[in-house]
C-alpha positions as CSV (number, residue, x, y, z in Angstrom):
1,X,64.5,146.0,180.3
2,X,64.8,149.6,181.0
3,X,63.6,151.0,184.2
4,X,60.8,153.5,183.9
5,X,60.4,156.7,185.8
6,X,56.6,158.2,186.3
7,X,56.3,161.4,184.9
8,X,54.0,162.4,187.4
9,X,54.7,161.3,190.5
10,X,51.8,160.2,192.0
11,X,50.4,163.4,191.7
12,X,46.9,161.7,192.4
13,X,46.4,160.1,195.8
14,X,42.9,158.6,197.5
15,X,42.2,157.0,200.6
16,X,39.7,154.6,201.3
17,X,39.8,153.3,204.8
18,X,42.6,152.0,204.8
19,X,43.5,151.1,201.0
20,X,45.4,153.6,198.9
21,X,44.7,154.7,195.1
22,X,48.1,156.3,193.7
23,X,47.9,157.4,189.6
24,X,51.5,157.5,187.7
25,X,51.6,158.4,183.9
26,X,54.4,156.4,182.1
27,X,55.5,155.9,178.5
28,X,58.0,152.8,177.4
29,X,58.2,149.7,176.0
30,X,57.5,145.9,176.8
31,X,59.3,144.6,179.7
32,X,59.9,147.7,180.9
33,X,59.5,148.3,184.9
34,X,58.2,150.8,187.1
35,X,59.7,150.8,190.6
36,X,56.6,152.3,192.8
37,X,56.8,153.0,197.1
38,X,53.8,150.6,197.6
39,X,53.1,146.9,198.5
40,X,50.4,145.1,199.5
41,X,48.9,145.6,195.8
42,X,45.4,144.4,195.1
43,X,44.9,145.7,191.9
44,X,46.6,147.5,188.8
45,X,44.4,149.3,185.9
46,X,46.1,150.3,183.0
47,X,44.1,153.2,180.6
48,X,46.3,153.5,177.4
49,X,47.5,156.8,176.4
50,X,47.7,158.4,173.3
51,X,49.2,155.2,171.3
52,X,47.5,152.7,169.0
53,X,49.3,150.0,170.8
54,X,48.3,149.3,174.3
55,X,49.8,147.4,177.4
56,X,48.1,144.2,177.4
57,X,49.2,143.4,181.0
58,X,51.5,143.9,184.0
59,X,53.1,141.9,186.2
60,X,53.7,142.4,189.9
61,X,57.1,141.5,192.1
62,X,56.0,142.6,195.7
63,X,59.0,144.3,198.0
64,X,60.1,146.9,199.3
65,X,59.3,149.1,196.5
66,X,57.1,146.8,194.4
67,X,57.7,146.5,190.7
68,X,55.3,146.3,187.7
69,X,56.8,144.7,184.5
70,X,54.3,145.9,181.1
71,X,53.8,143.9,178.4
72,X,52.4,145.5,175.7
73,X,52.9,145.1,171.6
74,X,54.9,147.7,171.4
75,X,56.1,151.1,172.7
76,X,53.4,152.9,174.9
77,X,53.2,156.7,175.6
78,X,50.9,158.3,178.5
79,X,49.6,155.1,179.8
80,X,48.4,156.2,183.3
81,X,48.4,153.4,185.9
82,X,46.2,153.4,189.0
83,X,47.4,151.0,191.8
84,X,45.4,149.9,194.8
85,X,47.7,148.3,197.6
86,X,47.4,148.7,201.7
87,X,49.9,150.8,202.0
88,X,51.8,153.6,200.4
C-alpha cells in the first residue's frame, strides 16, 4: 500500500464556526493512503477525476495525522477529496 502525496496541498480551505473544509487532489491505486494534518473527521467526499474507475470508499484511522485508505476498482487519477473534521 503505497503512501499517497496530495498534489495540491490543501490549496482550498473553509471555515464554518468551528469545523474545517480542506480539498486535496490525489491519483493512486486501492489501498493506497493519504496521510492528512487533521482529526476529528466527520465526513469524507470523494468526486472522481478524470478515470472511468472510481474510488468506491475510504476508510478513516484517526491520529495524529489521520489516514484515509481508498478503495476503488482500480487506479484513480485527479480524485479530489474534501474532508470535514474539527480541527486542522
Amino acid at each position: 500500500m503505497a503512501a499517497l502525496v496530495a498534489s495540491n496541498k490543501n490549496t482550498e480551505r473553509h471555515i464554518f464556526g468551528n469545523l474545517a473544509a480542506r480539498f486535496y487532489t490525489v491519483s493512486g491505486n486501492s489501498g493506497d493512503t493519504l496521510l492528512i494534518a487533521q482529526s476529528n473527521i466527520y465526513f469524507i467526499s470523494v468526486q472522481p477525476g478524470s478515470t472511468i474507475t472510481g474510488v468506491s470508499s475510504v476508510a478513516i484511522k484517526p491520529g495524529t495525522q489521520s489516514q484515509i485508505t481508498f478503495t476503488a476498482s482500480g487506479a484513480f487519477t485527479n480524485a479530489v477529496v474534501m474532508v470535514l473534521s474539527r480541527v486542522g
